[in-house]
VOPAGU-2260 file (C-alpha; in pm, 1 decimal, decimal comma):
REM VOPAGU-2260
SITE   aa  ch    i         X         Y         Z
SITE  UNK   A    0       0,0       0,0       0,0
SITE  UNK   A    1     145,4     352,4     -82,7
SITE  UNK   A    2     251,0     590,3     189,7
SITE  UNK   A    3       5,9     885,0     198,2
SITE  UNK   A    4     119,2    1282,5     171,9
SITE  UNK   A    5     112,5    1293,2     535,9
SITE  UNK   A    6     361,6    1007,4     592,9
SITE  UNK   A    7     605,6    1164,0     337,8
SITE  UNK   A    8     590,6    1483,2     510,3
SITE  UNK   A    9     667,9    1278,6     834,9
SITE  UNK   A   10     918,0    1070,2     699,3
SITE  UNK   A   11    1257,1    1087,6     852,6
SITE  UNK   A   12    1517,0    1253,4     617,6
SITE  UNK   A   13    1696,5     899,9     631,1
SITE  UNK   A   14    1461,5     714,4     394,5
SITE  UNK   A   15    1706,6     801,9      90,1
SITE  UNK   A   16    2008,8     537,1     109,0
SITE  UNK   A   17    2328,8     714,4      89,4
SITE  UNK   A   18    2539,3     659,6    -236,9
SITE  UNK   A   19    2823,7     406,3    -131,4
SITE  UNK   A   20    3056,2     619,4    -435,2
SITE  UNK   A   21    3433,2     827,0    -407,5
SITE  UNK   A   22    3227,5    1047,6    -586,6
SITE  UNK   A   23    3159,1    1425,5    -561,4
SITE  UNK   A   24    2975,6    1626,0    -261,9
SITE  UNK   A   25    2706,4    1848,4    -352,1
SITE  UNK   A   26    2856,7    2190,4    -385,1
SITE  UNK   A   27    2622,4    2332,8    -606,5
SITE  UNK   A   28    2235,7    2407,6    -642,0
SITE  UNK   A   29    2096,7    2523,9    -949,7
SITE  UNK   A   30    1728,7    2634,1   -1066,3
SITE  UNK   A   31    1631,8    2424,3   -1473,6
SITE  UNK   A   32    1440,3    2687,6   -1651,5
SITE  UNK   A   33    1294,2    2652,4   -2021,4
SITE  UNK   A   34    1174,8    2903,2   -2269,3
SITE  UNK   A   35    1124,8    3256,3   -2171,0
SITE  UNK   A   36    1147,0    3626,1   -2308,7
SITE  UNK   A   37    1496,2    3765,2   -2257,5
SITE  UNK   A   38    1338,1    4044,3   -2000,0
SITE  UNK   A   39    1201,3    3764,5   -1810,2
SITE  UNK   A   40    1509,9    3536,1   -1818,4
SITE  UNK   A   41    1691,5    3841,9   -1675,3
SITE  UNK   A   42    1435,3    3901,1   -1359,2
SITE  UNK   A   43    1400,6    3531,4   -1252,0
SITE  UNK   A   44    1768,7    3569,7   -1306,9
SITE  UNK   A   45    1853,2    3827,4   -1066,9
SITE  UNK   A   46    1601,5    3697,0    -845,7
SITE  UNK   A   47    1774,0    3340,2    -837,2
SITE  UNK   A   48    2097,4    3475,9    -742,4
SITE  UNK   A   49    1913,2    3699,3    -463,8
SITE  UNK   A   50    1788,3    3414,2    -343,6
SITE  UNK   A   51    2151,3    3216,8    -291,3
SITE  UNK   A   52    2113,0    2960,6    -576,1
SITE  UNK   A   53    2452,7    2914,4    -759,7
SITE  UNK   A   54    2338,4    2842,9   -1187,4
SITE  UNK   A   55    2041,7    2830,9   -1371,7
SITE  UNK   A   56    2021,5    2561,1   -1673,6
SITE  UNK   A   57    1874,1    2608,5   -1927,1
SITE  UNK   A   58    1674,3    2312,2   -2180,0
SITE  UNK   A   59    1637,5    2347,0   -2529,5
SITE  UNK   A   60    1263,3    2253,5   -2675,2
SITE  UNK   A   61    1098,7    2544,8   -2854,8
SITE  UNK   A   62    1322,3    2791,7   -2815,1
SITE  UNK   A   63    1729,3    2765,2   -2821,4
SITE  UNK   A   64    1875,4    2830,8   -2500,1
SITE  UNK   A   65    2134,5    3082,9   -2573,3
SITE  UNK   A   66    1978,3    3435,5   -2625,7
SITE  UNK   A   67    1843,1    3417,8   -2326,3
SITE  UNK   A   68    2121,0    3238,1   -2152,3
SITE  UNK   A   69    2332,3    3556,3   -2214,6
SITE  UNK   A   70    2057,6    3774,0   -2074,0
SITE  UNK   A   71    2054,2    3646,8   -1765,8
SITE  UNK   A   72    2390,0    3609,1   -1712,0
SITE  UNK   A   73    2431,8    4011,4   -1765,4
SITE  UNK   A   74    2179,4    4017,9   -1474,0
SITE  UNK   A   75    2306,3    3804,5   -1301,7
SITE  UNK   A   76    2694,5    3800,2   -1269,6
SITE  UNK   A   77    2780,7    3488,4    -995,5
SITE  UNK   A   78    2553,7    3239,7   -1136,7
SITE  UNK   A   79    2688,6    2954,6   -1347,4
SITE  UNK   A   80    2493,4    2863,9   -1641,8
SITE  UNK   A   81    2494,4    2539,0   -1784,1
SITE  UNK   A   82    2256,4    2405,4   -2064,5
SITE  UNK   A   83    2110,4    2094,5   -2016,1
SITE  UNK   A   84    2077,2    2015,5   -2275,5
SITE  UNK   A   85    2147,2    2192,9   -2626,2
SITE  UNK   A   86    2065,0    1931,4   -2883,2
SITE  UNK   A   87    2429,2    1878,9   -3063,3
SITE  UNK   A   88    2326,1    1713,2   -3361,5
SITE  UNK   A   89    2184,1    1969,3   -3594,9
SITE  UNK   A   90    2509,5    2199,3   -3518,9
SITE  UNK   A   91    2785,6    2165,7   -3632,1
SITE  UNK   A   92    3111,3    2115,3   -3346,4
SITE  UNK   A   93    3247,8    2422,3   -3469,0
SITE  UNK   A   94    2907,6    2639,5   -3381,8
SITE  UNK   A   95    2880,7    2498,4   -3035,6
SITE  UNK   A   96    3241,8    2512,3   -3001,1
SITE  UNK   A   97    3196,4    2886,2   -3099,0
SITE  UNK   A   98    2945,3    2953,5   -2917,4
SITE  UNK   A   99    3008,8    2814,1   -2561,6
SITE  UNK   A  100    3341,4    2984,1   -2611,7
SITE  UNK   A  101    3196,2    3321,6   -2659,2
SITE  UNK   A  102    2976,6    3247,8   -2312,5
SITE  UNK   A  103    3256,1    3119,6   -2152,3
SITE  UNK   A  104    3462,0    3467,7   -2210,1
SITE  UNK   A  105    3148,5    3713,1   -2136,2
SITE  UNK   A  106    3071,0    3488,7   -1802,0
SITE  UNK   A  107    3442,1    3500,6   -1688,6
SITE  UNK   A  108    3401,7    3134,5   -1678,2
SITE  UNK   A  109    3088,4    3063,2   -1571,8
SITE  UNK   A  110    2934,7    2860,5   -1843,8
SITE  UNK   A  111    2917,5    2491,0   -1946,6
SITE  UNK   A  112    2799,5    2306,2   -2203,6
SITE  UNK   A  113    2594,0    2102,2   -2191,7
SITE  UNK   A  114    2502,4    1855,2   -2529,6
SITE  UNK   A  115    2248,6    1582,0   -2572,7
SITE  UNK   A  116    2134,2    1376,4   -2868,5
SITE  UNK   A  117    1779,6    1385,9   -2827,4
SITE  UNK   A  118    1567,6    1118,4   -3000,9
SITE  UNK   A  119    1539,3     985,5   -3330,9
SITE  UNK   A  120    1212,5    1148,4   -3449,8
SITE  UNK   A  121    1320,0    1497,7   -3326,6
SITE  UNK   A  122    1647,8    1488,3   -3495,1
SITE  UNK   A  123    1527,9    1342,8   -3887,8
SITE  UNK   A  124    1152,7    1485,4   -3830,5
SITE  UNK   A  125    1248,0    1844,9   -3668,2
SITE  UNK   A  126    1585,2    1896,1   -3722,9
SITE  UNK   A  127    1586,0    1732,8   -4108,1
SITE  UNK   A  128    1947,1    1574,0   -3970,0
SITE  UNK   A  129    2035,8    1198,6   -3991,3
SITE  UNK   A  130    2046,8    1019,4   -3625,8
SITE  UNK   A  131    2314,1     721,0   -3708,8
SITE  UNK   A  132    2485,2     545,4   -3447,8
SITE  UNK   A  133    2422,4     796,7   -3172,0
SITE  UNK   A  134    2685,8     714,9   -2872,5
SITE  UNK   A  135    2945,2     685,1   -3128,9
SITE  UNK   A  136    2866,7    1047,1   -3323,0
SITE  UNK   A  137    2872,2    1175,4   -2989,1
SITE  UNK   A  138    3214,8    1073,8   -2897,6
SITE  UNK   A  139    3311,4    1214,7   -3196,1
SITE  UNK   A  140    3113,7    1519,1   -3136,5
SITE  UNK   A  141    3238,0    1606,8   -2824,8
SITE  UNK   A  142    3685,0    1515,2   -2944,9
SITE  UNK   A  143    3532,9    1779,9   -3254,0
SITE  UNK   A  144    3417,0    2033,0   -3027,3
SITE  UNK   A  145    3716,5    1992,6   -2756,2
SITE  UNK   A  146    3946,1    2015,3   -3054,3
SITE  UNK   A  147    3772,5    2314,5   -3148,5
SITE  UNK   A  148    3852,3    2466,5   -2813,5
SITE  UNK   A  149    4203,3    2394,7   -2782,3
SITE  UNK   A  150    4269,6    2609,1   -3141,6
SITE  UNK   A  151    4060,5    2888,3   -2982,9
SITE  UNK   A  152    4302,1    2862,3   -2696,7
SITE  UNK   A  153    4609,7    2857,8   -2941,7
SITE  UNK   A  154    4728,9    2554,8   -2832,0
SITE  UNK   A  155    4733,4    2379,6   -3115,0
SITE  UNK   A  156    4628,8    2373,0   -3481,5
SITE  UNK   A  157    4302,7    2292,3   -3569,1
SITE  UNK   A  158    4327,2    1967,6   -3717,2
SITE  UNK   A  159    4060,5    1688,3   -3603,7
SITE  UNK   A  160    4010,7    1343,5   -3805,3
SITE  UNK   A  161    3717,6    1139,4   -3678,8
SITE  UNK   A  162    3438,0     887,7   -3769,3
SITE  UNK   A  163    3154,1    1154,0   -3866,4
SITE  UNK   A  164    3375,1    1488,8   -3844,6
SITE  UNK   A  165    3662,8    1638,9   -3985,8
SITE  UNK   A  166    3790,1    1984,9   -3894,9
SITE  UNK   A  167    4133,3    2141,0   -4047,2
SITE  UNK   A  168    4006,2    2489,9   -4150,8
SITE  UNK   A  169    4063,7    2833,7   -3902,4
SITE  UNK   A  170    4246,0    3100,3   -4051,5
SITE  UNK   A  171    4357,9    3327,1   -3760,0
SITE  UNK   A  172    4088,6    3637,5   -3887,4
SITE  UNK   A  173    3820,3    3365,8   -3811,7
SITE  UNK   A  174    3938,3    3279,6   -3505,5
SITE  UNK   A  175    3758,0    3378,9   -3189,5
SITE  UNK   A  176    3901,2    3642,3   -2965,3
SITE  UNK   A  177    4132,5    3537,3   -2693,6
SITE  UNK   A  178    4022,9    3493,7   -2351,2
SITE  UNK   A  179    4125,9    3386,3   -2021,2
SITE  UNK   A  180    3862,1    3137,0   -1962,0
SITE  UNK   A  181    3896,3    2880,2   -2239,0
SITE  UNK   A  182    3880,7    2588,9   -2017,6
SITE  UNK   A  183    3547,2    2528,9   -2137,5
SITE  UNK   A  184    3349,7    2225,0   -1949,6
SITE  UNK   A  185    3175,7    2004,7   -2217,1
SITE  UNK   A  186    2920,8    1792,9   -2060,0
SITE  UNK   A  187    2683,3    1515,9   -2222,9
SITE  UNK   A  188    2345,8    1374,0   -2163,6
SITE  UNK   A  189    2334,1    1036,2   -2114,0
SITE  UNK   A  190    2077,5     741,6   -1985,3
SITE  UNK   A  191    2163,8     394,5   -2140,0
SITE  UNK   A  192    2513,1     189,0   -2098,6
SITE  UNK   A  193    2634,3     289,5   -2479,7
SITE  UNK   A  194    2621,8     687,3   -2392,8
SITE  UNK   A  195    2732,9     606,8   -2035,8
SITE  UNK   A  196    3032,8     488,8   -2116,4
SITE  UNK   A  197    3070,2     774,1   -2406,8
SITE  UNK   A  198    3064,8    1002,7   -2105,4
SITE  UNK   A  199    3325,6     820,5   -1925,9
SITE  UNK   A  200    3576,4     822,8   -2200,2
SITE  UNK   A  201    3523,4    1197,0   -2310,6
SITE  UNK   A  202    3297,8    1457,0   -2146,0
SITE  UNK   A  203    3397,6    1674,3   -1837,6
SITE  UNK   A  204    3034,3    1592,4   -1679,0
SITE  UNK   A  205    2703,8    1358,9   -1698,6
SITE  UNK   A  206    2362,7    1525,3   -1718,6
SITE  UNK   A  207    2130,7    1271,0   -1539,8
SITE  UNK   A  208    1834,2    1188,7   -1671,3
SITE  UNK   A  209    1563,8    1422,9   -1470,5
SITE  UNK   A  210    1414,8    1024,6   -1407,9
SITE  UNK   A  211    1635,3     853,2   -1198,0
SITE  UNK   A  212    1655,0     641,1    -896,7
SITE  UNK   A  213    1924,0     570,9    -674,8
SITE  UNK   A  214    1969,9     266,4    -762,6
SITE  UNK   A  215    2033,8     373,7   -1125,5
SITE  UNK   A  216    2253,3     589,9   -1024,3
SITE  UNK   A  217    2470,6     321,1    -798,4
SITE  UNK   A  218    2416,6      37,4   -1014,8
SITE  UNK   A  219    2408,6      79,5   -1356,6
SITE  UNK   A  220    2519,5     479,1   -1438,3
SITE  UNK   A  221    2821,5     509,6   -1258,1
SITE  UNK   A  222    2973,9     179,1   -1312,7
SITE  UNK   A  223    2926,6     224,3   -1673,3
SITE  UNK   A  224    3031,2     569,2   -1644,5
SITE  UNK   A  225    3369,2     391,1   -1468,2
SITE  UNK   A  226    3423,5     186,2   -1759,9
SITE  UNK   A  227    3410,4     462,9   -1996,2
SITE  UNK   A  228    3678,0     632,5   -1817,1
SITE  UNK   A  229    3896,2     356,2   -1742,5
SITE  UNK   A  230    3904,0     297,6   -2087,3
SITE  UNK   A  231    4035,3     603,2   -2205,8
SITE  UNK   A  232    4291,3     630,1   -1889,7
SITE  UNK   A  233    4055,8     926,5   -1717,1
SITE  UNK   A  234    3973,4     927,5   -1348,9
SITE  UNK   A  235    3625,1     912,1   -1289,6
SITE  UNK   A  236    3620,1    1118,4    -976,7
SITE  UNK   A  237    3698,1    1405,2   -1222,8
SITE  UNK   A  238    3374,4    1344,5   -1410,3
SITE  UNK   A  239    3084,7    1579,1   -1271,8
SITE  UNK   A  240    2735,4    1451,8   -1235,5
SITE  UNK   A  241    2479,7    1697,8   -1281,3
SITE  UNK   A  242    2146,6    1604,2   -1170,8
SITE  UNK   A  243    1785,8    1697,7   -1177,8
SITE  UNK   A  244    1559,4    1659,0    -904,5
SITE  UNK   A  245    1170,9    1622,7    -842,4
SITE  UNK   A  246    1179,1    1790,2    -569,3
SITE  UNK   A  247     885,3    1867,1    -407,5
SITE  UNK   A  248     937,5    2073,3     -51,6
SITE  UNK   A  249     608,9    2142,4     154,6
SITE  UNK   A  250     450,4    2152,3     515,6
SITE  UNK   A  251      95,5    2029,1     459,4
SITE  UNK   A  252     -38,8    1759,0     248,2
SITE  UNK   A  253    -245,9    2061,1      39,7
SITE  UNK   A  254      98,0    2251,0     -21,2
SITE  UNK   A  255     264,4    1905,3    -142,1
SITE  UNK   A  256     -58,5    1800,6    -350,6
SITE  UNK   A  257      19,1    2010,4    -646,0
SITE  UNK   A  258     392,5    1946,4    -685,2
SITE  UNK   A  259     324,8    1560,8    -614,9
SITE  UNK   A  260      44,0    1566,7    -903,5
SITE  UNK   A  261     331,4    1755,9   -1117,0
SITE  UNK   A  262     612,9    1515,9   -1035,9
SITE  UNK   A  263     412,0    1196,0   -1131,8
SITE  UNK   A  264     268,3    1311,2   -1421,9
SITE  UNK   A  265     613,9    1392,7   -1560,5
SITE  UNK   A  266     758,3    1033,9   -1442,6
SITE  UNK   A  267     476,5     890,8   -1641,4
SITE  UNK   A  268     562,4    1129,1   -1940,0
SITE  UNK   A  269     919,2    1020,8   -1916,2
SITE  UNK   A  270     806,7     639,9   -1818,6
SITE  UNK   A  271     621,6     609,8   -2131,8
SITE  UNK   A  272     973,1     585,9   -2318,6
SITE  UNK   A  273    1053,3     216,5   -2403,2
SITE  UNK   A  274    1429,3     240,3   -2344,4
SITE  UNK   A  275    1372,8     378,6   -1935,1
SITE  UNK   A  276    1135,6     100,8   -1867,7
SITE  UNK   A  277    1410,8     -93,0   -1730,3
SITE  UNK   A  278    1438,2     169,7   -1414,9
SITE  UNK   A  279    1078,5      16,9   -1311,8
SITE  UNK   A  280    1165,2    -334,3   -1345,2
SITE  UNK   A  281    1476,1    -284,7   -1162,7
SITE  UNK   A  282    1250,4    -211,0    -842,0
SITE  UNK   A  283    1007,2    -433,8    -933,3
SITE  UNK   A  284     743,3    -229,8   -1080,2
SITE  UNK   A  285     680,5    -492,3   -1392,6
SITE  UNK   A  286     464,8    -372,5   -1679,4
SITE  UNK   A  287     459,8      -3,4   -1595,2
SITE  UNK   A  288     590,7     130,5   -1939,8
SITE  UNK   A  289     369,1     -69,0   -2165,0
SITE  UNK   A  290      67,5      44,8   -1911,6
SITE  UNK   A  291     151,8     393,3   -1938,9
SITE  UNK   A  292     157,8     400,7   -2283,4
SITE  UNK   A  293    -108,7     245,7   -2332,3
SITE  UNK   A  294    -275,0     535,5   -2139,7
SITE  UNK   A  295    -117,5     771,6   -2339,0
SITE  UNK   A  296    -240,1     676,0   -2670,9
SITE  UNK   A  297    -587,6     716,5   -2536,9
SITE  UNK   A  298    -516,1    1060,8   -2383,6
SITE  UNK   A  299    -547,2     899,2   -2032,9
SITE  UNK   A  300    -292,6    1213,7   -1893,9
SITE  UNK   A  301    -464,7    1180,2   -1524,0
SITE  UNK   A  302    -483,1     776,0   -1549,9
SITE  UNK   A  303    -124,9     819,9   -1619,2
SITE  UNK   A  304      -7,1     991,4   -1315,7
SITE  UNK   A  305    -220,3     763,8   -1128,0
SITE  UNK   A  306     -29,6     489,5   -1223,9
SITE  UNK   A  307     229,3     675,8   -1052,7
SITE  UNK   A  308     235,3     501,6    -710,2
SITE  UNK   A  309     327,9     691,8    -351,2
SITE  UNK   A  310     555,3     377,1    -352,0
SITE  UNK   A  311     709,2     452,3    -699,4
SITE  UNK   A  312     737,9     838,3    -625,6
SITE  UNK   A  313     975,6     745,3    -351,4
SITE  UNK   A  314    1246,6     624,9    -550,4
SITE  UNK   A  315    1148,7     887,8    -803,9
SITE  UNK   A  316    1130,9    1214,1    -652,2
SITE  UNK   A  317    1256,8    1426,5    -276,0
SITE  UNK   A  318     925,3    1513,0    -106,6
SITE  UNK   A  319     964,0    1700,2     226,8
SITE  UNK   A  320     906,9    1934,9     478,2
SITE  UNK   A  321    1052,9    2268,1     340,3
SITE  UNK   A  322    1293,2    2304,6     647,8
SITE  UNK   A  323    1417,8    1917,1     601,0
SITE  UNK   A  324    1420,9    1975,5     229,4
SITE  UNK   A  325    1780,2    2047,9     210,4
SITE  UNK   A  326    1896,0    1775,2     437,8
SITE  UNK   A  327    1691,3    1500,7     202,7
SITE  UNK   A  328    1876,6    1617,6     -69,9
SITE  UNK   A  329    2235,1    1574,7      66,9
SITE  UNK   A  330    2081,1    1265,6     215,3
SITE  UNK   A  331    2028,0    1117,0    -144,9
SITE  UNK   A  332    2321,9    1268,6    -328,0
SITE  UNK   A  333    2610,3    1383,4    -124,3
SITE  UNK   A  334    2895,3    1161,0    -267,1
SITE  UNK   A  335    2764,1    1180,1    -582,9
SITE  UNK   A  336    2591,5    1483,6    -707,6
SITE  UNK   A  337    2821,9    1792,1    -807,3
SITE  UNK   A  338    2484,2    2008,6    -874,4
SITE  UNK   A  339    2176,8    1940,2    -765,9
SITE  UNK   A  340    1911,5    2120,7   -1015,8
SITE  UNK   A  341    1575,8    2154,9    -892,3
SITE  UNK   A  342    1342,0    2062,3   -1198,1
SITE  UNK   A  343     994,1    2186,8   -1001,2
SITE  UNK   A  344    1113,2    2491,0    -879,4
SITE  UNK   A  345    1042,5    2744,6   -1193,1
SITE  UNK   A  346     677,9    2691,0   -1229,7
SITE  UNK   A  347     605,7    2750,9    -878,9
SITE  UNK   A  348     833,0    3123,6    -832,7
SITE  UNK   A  349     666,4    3208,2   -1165,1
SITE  UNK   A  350     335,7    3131,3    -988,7
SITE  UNK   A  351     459,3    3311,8    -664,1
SITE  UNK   A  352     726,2    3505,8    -699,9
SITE  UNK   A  353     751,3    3521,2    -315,2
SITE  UNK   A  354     816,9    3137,3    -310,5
SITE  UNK   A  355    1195,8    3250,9    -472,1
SITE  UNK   A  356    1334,1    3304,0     -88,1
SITE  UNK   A  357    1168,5    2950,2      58,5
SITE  UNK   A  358    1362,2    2773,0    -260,0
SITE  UNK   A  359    1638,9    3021,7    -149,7
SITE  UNK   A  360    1660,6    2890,8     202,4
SITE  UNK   A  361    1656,6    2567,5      79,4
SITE  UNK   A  362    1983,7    2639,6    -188,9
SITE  UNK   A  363    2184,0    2807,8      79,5
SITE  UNK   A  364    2139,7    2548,6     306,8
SITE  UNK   A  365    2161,5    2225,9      93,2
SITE  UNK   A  366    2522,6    2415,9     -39,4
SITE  UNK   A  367    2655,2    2493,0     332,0
């Protein structure tokens, strides 16, 4: 039977297992944020770093992320911005290169970029680009773009020979300006053991899927991760993970209704995708995929979310009394979290921009 509202709100800030990893403490807390005009993207902007949150990340769905990326980060100057993620496919390595470099020298460092394949239908459908052999184009993606950034640093000439890409063009008057903060982080989405282990071998940082367990995390993502790495000779203890959270902070059981109702119905959005059933079987939730599916091709949104149990949610999301909030969250991912990004968080300061300062407690206290 699942717990009720009341019960989570009671729980002790224990129920989340500790990572048993050498991995990274949580030393960062950052607010996702979508699509926005560039005035707005400034205001929540300043208001985020008011509040004592340390980056904003931005997706990319409707609208790219990097317009208003650079509007905020003129309002707000000691944030770090990260996308997660800008879809790499349809750009070349030399744009992103270009333009994380450019964001990289107007934040005096405080940028990282973050790349993701997205899926199949987006990429031929949307984009009009071919999707072949994703992990692999994105380890050549990523030595393309890192290859790109070590000629804009001057260290060497650009001249990069791989599977998909081949770069040996920059005269110096199409060069980018020199800047001090060319260290540029280059950080890649990844979910199944192919991509994992692409992340291992080449990118500064993982971008967890926003659906995750603990158990993922332990078990399957960071050993495969480990592998990666290993096999290209890299430390793994130098790869950041960067990780989204349903979190979902509140005193009553009518304050946590809402958020609850949000955070299942996006588990069931993201549950409906065939290659993260396995994260339900792995706890023992058989035939939740093919049930939510089948849901969703009848429109079924609330039937859905109800499939979403208090049980499942668990695993699935932080839910907590606001002033235990921050210790739940270093419960779950201390040792292995480098930033903590709180995927609820937008949609309820737009709502009430007062709530800003309780998410603000909440930041400041989770990074202390």
């Amino acid at each position: 039977m699942g717990a009720t509202l009341s019960e989570f709100v009671l729980a002790p800030a224990a129920q989340a297992t500790r990572p048993r990893t050498h991995w990274r403490h949580i030393v960062e807390f950052d607010l996702m944020t979508g699509s926005s005009t560039w005035s707005d993207a400034a205001d929540l902007a300043r208001k985020v770093e008011g509040a004592g949150f340390s980056g904003m990340l931005y997706t990319e769905t409707g609208q790219v992320p990097w317009m208003q990326l650079a509007a905020a980060a003129m309002a707000a100057p000691s944030l770090t911005f990260t996308t997660g993620i800008a879809v790499a496919f349809p750009r070349s390595p030399m744009v992103s290169a270009q333009i994380a470099w450019e964001l990289a020298g107007e934040t005096n460092g405080r940028f990282r970029l973050g790349l993701g394949s997205q899926v199949k239908g987006h990429i031929v459908r949307r984009y009009g680009v071919e999707f072949d052999r994703p992990a692999a184009r994105m380890r050549d993606y990523v030595g393309a773009v890192q290859a790109c950034l070590r000629a804009f640093r001057r260290e060497e000439k650009l001249s990069y020979e791989g599977e998909f890409f081949n770069l040996s063009l920059l005269p110096a008057q199409w060069a980018p300006r020199a800047h001090d903060h060319g260290d540029v982080k280059v950080d890649i989405s990844s979910v199944g053991p192919i991509m994992n282990g692409v992340a291992g071998e080449v990118a500064d940082g993982v971008h967890v899927h926003p659906m995750h367990t603990m158990h993922y995390i332990r078990e399957r993502l960071l050993p495969e991760v480990a592998r990666g790495a290993e096999r290209t000779g890299r430390d793994v203890a130098d790869i950041d993970l960067i990780v989204p959270v349903f979190a979902a902070p509140g005193d009553t059981p009518d304050e946590l209704a809402p958020l609850i109702r949000r955070a299942k119905t996006q588990i069931a959005f993201y549950g409906t995708t065939p290659n993260y059933a396995f994260q339900f079987t792995d706890l023992g939730y058989e035939g939740v995929t093919d049930k939510l599916r089948q849901l969703m091709s009848t429109g079924d949104i609330a039937g859905m979310a109800d499939t979403i149990t208090d049980d499942m949610l668990e695993h699935f999301a932080v839910v907590g009394p606001w002033d235990e909030m921050a210790d739940r969250l270093k419960d779950r991912y201390t040792g292995t979290a480098a930033r903590v990004v709180m995927y609820l968080a937008e949609e309820q300061i737009r709502k009430d921009p007062d709530m800003v300062h309780k998410w603000g407690d909440v930041a400041q206290a989770t990074r202390a």
